[in-house]
N, CA, C and O of each residue as an XYZ file, in Angstrom:
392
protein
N     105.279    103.298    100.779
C     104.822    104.625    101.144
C     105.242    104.941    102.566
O     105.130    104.099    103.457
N     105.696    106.080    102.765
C     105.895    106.617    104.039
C     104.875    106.945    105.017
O     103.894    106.845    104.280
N     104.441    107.240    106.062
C     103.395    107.864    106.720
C     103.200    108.942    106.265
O     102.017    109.209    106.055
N     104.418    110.185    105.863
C     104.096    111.446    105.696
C     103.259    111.125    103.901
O     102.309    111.891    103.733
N     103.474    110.311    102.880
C     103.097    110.329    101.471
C     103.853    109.504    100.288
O     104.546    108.570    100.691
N     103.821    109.679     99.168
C     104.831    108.866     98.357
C     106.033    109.387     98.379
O     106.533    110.264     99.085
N     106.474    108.687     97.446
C     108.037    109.222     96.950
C     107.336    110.870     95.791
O     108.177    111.749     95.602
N     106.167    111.051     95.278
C     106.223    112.139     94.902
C     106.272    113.089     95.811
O     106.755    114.115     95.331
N     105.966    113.193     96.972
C     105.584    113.602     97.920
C     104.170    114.358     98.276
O     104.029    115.409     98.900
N     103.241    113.575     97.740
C     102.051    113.596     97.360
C     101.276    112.729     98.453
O     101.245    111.498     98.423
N     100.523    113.683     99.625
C      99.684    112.756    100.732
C      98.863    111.525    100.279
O      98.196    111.487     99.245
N      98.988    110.555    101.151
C      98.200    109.274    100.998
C      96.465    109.678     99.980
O      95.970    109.188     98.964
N      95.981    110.914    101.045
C      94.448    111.188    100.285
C      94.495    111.605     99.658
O      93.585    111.342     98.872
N      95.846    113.106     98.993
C      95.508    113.320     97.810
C      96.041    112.440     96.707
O      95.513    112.570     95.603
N      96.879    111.684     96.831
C      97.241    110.148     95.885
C      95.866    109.746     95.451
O      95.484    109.734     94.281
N      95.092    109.386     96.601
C      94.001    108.755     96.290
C      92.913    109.490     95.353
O      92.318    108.685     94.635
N      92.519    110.821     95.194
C      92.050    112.039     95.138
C      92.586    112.066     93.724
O      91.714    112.476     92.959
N      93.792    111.753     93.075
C      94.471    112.008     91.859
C      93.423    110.293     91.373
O      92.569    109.959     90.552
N      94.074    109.780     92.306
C      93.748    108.714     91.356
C      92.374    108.432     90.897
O      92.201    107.812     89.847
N      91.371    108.853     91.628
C      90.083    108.958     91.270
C      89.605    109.444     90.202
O      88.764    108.979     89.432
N      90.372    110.737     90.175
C      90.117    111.043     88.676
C      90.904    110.800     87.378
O      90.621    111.055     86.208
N      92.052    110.188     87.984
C      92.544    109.926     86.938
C      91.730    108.360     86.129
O      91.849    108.186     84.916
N      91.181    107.658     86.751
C      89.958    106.636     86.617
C      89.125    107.140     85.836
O      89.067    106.560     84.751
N      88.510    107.925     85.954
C      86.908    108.886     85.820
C      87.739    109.174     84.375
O      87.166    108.548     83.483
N      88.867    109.896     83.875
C      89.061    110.169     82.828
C      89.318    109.157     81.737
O      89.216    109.266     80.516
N      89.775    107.866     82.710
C      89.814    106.572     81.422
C      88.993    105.713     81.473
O      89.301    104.541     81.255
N      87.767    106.085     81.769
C      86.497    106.345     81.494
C      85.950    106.900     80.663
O      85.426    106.284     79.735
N      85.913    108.430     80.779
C      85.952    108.795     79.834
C      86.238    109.017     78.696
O      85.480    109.495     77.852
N      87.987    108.515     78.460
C      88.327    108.222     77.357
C      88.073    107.224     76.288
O      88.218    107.187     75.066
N      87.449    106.080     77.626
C      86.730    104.748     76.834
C      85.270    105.479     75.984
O      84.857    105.279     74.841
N      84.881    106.139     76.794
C      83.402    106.949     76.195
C      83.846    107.564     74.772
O      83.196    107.222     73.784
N      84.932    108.460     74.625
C      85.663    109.175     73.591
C      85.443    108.031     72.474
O      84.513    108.131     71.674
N      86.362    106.911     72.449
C      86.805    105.929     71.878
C      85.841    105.021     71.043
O      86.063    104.459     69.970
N      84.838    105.025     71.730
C      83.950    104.319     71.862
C      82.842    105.272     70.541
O      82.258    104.729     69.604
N      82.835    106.271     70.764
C      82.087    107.471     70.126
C      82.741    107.628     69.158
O      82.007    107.975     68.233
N      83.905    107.547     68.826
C      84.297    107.941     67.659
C      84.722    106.580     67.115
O      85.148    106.694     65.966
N      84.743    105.145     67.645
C      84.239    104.020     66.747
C      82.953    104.322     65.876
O      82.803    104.571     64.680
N      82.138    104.209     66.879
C      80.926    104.356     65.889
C      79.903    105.376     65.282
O      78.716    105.350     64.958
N      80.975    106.334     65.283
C      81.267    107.666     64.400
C      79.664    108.487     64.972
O      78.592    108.613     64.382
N      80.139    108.961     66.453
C      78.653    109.422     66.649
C      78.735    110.654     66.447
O      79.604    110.973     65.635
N      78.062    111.578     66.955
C      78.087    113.270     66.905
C      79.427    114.122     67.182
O      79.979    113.868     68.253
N      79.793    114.719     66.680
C      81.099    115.225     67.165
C      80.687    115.795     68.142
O      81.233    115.554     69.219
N      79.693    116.642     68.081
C      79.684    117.437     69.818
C      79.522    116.470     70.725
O      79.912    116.973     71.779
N      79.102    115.147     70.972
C      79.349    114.234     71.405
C      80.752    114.110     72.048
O      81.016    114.240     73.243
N      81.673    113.811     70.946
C      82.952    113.417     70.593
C      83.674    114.579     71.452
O      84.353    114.362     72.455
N      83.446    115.706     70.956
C      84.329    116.987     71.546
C      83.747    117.364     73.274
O      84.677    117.606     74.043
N      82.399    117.420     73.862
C      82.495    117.656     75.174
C      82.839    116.277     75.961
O      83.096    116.437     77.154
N      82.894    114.571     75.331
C      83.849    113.556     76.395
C      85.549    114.212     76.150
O      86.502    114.074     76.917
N      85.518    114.788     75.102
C      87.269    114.990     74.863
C      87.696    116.683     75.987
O      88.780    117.106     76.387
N      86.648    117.082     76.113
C      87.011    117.924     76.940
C      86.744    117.666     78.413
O      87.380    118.248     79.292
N      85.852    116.838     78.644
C      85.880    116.090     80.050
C      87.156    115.551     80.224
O      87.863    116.067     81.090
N      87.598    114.601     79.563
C      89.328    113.801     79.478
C      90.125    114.883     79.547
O      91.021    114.891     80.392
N      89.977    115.779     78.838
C      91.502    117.069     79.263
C      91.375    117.417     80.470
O      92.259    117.123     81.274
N      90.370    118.041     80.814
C      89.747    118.674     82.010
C      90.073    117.754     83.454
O      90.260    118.195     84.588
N      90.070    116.340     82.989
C      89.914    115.226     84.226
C      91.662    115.471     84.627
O      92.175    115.673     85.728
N      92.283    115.361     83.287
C      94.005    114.908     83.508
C      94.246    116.346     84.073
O      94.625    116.333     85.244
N      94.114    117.560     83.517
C      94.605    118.674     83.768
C      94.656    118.567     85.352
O      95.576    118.194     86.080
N      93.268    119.052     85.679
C      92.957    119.211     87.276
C      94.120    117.695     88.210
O      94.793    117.891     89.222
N      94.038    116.705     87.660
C      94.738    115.567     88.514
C      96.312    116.297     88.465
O      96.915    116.558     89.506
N      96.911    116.601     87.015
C      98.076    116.836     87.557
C      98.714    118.352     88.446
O      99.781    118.545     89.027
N      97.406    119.316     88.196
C      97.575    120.243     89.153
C      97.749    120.159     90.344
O      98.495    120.894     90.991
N      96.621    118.627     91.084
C      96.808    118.637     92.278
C      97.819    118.167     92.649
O      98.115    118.538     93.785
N      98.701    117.307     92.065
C      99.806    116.670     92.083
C     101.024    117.696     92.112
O     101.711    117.695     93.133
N     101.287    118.396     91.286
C     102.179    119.904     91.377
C     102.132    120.338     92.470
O     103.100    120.369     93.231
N     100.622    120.881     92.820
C     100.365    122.051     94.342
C     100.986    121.310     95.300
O     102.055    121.687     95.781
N     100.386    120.182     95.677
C     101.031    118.957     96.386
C     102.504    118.533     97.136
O     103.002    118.466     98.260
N     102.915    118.244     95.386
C     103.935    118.278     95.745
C     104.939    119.337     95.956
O     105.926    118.882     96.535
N     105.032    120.698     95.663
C     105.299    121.857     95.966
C     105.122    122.009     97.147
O     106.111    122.434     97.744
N     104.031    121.787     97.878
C     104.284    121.990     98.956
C     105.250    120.966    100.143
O     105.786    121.247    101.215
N     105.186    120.146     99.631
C     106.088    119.161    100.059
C     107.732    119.436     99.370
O     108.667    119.034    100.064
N     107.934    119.849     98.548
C     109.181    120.365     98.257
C     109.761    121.650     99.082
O     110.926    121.875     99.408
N     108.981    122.160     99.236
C     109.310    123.585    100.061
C     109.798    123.161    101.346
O     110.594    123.768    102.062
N     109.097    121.776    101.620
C     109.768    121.705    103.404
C     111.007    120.581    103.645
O     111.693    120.399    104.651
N     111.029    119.946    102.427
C     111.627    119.121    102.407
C     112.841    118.584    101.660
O     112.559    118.547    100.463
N     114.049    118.163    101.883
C     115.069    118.100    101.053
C     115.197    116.765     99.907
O     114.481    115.846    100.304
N     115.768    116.488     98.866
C     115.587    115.299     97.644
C     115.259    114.382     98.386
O     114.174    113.854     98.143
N     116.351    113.691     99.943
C     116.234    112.447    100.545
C     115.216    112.223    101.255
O     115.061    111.109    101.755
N     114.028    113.550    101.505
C     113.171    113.237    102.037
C     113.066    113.799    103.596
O     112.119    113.859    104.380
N     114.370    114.158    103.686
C     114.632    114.886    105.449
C     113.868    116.425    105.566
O     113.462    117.159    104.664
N     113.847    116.577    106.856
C     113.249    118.013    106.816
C     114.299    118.655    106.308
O     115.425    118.173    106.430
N     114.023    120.170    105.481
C     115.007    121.198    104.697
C     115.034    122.279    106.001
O     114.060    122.754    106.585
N     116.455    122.505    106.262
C     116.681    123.357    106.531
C     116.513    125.044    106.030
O     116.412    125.939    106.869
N     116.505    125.245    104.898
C     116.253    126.590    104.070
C     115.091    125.805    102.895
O     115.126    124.817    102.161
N     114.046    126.944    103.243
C     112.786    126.671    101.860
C     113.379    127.101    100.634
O     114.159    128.052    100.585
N     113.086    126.535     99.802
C     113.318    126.527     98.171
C     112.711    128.338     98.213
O     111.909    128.916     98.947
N     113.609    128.816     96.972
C     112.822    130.039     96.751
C     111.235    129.801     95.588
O     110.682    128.888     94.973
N     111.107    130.865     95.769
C     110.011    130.831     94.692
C     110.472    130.722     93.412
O     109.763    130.238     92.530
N     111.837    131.209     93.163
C     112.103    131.009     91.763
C     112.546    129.953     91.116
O     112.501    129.812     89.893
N     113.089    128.999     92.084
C     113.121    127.468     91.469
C     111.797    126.488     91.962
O     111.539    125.335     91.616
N     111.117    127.326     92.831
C     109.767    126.423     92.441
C     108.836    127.084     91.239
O     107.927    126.374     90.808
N     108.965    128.046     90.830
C     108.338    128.660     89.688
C     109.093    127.627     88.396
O     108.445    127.024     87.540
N     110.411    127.621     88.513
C     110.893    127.030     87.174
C     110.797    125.620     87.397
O     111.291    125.006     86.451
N     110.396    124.967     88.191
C     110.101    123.278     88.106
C     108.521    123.553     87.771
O     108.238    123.101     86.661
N     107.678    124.028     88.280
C     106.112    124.137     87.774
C     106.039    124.418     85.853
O     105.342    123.860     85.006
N     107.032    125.457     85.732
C     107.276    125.830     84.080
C     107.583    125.011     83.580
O     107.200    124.999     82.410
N     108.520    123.672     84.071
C     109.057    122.553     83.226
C     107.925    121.783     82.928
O     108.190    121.185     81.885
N     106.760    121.483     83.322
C     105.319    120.832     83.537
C     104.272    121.493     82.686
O     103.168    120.948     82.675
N     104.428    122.488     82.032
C     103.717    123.233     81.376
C     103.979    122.832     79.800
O     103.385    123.430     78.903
């Protein structure tokens, strides 16, 4: 890791911040798993399965915003960018993620 973040270009805290929940959701997915072993309530079943979407969604948003913003200032090798990315090829890398 660099001082400025990873190679995603994703800060040390929000790395950490992703990864927290990305934990909390395989967690929750053990809860999912676990519930639908022993065939409990589906509404059970369906609000841990929407906690688990909900957990991954939000983690990889922050990871996008993140790194977007770190793309905007910065060139592939990691050097400062001389010219910011437009909005329209950061719009179409966010669309590829969708």
């Amino acid at each position: 890791m660099t001082e400025e973040g990873t190679a995603l270009g994703v800060p040390d805290d929000v790395r950490k911040q992703v990864m927290n929940r990305l934990k909390r959701a395989r967690g929750q997915l053990d809860a999912v798993i676990d519930a639908v072993s022993n065939e409990s309530d589906c509404r059970k079943v369906i609000i841990q399965l929407a906690a688990v979407s909900s957990a991954v969604h939000r983690a990889g948003f922050v990871i996008v915003a993140s790194g977007m913003k770190h793309c905007l200032a910065t060139n592939s090798d990691g050097t400062q960018s001389d010219e910011a990315k437009t909005i329209e090829e950061m719009e179409k890398l966010f669309m590829m993620l969708s």
